[in-house]
N, C-alpha and C positions, 0 to 999 in steps of 0.2 A: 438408768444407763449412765456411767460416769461419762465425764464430760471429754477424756480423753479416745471413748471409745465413738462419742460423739461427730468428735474432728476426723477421727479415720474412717470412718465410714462418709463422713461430708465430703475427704478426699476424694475418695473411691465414687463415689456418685458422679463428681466431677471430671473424672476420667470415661467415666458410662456405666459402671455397673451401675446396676438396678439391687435395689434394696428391699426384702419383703418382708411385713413381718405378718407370720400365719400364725393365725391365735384360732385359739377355740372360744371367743367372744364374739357377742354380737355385734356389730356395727355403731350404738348410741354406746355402751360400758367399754368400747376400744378408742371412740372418737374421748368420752371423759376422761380413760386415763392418760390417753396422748395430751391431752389440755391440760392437766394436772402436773404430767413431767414436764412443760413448757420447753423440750427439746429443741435444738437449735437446726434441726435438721428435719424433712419429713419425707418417710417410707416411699418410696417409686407404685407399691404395690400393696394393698392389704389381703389379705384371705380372712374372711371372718366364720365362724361357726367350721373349723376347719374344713370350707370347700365351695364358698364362695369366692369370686374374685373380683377387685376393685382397684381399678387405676388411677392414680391422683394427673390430673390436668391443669395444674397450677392454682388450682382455685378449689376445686373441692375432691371428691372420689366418684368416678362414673364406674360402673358395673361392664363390669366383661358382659354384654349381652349372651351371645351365642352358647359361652361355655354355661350360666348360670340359670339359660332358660333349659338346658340338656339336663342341667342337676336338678331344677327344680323338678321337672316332669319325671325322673326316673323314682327321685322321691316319692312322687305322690301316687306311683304306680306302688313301689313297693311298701309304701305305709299303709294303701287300701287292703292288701291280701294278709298284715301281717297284727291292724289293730283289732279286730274282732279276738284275739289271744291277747290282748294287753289288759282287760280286765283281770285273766286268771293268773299274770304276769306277777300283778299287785296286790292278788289276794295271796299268792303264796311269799311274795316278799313281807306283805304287812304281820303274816302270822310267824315270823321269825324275828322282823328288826324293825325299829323306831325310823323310819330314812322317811323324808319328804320325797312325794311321788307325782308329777305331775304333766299335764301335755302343752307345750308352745308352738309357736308357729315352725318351728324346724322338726320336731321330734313329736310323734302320739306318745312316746316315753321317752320321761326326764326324771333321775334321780339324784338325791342329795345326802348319801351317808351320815352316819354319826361316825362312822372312824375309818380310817383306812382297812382296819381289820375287816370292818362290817360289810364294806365296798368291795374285798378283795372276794369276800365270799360270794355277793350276789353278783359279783362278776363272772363269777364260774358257773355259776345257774344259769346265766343269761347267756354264756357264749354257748352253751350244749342247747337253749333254746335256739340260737342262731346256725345251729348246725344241721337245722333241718330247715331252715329258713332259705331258699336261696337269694343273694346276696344283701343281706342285712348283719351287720357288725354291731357291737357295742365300741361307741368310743366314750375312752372315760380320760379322766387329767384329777387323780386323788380320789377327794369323793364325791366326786360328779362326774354323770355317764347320762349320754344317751345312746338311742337306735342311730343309726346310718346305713346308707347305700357303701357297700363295698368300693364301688369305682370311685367314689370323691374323697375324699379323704386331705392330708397337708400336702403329702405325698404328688397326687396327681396334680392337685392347681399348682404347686409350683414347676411340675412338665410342662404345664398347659404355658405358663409364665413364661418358662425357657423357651418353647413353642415360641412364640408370639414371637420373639426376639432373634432365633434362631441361636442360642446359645446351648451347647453339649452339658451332658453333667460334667465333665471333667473338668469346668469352669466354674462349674457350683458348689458353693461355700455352705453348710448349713448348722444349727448350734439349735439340741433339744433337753430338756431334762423332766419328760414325764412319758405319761402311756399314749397319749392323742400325741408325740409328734416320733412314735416308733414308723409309720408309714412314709416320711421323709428323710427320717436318717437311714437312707441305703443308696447303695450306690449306683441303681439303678436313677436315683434322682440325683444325687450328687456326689463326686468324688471327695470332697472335703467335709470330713464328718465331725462333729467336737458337741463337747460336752463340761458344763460347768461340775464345780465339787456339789453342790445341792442337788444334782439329778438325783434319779431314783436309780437303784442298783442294777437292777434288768436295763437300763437306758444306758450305766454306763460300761457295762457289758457288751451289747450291743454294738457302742461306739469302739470300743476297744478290736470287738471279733471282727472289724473292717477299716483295721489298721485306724482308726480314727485317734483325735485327740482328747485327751479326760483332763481337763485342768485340774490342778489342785486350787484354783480362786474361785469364788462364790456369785452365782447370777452374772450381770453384765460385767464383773471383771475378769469372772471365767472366757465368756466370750470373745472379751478383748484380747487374752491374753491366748486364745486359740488363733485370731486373727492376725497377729502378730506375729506370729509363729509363722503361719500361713506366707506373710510377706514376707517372711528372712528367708525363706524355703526358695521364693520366687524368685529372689535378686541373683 
């Protein structure tokens, strides 16, 4: 995050917005690399494994109770009906491509491509499995995908966030560049939609077909420079 994109968001916090940053990471690999960028500023709100929700209390991140005991349980409904088929999952993926295959505590199925190419394919195997599935998605971000519940996704915890706070999307700022943050760029969750020059092509497609903004600048300077935008629009 450059350091100027830094201050305008530390502004804006000090006004009341709330800040969120929704990753498809776990909570210990988001807490290391928020320690690592020694950012001058810290998130209102995290989303981890996109669709957990955690609010910082000045001291550390407490757990949205309500909303993340409703995600865990609907998880564990739909992973019981849907792992007993996760074996033949992995024998038809292993007899095609090299990918690392495995289960963690979020997912009975986790994969790890060897290439975009090889992702994009067993991404289309896996979404016609999921289409007899009811409500189980693949979310992927490159080449890594797992299973999910339909209802949680970046998408809904940041409603759920708005919720809380009682803020409209037409107040909501969002900035995505891969396939795990297509469920929060629409404008059903926010009207201000953007995207850096690194997103992926379908993402900045997407941002475009809803009037949104496509920087020409890379990672967080793209974002800045969406933001930016955003506040000259506003004055």
């Amino acid at each position: 995050m450059p350091l100027r994109l830094q201050e305008l968001i530390g502004s804006l916090q000090a006004g009341g917005v709330k800040w969120v940053i929704n990753t498809g990471r776990d909570m210990s690999s988001l807490q290391e690399t928020l320690a690592r960028s020694r950012l001058s500023i810290k998130p209102d709100y995290l989303v981890i494994v996109e669709r957990e929700i955690y609010r910082h209390d000045n001291v550390s991140y407490v757990e949205h109770e309500e909303w993340n005991r409703r995600c865990t349980a609907a998880h564990t409904d739909l992973f019981r009906r849907v792992r007993l088929d996760v074996p033949r999952l992995i024998a038809w993926i292993e007899e095609r491509f090299d990918a690392v295959l495995y289960e963690d505590y979020y997912s009975p199925f986790c994969l790890i491509a060897q290439s975009p190419r090889d992702a994009e394919a067993i991404h289309a195997f896996l979404d016609e499995y999921c289409a007899g599935a009811p409500d189980l998605v693949v979310v992927r971000n490159d080449v890594y995908a797992r299973f999910s519940h339909v209802d949680f996704n970046k998408g809904t915890a940041l409603s759920e966030i708005a919720r809380l706070h009682g803020i409209a999307p037409s107040a909501i700022f969002v900035a995505g560049d891969h396939l795990n943050d297509v469920p929060m760029l629409s404008r059903q969750h926010a009207h201000w939609l953007a995207a850096p020059s690194n997103a992926i092509d379908s993402v900045k497609a997407l941002v475009k077909s809803q009037q949104g903004h496509v920087s020409e600048r890379h990672c967080g300077e793209g974002v800045l420079d969406a933001l930016e935008r955003l506040m000259g629009s506003a004055r």
